[in-house]
C-alpha positions as CSV (number, residue, x, y, z in Angstrom):
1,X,35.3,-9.6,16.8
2,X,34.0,-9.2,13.3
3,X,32.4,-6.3,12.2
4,X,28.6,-6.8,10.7
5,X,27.6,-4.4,7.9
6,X,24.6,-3.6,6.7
7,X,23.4,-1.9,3.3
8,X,20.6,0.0,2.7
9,X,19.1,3.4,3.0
10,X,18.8,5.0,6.8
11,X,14.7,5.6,6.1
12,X,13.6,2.2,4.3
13,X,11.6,0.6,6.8
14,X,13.1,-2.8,5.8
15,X,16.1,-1.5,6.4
16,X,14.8,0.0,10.0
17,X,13.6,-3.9,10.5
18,X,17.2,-5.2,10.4
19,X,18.4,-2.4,12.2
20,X,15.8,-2.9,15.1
21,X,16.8,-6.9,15.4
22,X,20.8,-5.4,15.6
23,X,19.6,-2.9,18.2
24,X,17.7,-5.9,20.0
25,X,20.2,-8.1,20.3
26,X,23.2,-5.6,21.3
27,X,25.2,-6.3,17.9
28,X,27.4,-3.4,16.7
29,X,27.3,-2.9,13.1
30,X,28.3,-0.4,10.6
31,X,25.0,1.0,8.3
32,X,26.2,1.4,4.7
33,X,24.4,4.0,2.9
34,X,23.2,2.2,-0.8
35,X,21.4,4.1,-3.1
36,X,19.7,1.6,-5.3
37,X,16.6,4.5,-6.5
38,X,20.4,6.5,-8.2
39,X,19.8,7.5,-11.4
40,X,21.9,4.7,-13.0
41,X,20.1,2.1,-10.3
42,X,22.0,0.1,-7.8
43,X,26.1,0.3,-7.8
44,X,27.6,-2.5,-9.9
45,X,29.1,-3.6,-6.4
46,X,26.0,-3.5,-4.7
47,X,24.3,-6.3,-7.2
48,X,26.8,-8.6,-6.4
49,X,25.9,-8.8,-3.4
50,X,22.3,-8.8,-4.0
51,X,21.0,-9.8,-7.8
52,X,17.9,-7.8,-7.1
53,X,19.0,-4.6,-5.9
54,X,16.7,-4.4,-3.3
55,X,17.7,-3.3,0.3
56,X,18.9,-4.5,3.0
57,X,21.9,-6.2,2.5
58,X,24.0,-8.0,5.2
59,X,27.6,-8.8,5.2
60,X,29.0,-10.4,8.2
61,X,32.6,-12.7,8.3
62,X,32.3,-13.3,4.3
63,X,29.1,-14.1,4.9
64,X,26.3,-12.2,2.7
65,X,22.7,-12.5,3.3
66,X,19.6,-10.4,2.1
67,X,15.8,-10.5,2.2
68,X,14.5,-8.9,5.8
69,X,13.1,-11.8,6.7
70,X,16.6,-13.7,6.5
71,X,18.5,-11.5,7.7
72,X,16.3,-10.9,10.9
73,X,16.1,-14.4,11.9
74,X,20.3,-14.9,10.8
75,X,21.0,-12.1,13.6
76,X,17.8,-13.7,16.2
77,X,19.4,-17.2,16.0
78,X,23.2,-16.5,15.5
79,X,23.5,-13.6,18.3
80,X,23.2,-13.7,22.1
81,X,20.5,-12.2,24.0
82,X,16.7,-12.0,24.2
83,X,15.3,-14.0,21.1
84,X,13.0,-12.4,19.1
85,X,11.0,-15.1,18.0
86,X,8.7,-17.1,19.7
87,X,10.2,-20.5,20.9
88,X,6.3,-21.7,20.2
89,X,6.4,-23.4,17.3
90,X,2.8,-22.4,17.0
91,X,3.0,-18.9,18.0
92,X,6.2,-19.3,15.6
93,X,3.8,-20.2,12.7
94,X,1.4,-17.4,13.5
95,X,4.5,-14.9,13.4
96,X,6.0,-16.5,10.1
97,X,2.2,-16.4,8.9
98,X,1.6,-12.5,9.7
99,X,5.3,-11.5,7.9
100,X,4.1,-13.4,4.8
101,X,0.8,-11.7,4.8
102,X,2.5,-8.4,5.2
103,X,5.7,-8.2,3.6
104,X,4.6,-8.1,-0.3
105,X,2.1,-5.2,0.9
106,X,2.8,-2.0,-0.3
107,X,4.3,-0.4,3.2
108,X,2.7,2.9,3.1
109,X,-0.7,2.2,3.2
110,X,-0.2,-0.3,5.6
111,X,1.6,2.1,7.7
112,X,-1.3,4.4,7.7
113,X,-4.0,2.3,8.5
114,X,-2.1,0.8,10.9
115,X,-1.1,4.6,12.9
116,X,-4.6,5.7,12.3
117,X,-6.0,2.6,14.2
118,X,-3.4,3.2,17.3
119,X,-4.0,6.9,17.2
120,X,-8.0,6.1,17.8
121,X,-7.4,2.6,19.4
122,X,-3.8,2.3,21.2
123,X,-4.6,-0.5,23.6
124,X,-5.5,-2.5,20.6
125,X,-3.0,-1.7,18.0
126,X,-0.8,-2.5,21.3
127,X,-2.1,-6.1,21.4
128,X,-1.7,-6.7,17.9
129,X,1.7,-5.9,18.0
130,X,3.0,-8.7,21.2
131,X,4.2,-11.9,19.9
């Protein structure tokens, strides 16, 4: 069995997204701390794997992927277990439609907004969340 690793910093939420779709799906994997905010920027080795220096990173069999996105729907479609996507391809659209929306937003406001409304409205925020 090949060991999956993935780069990135413990607290970035997009790193927490590739972690969840690991967790999900049962895949053992090895979190590599990368600190691309260092002083000096992203380790020389770290930009070879990804040009941008963003997180996360994925490295699995040779294989190296990055952008969240990518890398969630590599380990929904390449792993046994519950899928993660809907099989819809409408519902499919509407999910691919929401992470476009959402991904170039700034996180942290989003976050807010979004734990304010399911403080006051959890039913709701509940809802919005099912696929």
């Amino acid at each position: 069995m090949t060991t999956i690793t993935l780069l990135g910093l413990e607290h970035s939420v997009y790193t927490r997204i590739a972690r969840l779709a690991l967790e999900e799906k049962n895949v053992d994997y090895v979190l590599e701390e990368t600190d691309i905010f260092a002083d000096d920027g992203p380790p020389a080795s770290y930009l070879e794997k990804q040009p941008f220096g963003m997180i996360p990173c994925l490295v699995h069999d040779g294989f190296t992927l990055y952008e969240t996105t990518a890398i969630t729907r590599y380990i929904d479609e390449g792993f046994d277990g519950k899928a993660l996507q809907p099989r819809d391809p409408a519902q499919r659209a509407t999910m691919n439609q929401v992470i476009s929306v959402l991904m170039p937003m700034p996180i942290a406001p989003w976050c807010g907004t979004f734990m304010c409304s399911a403080l006051r409205f959890p039913s709701m925020a509940m809802s919005q969340m099912k696929p």
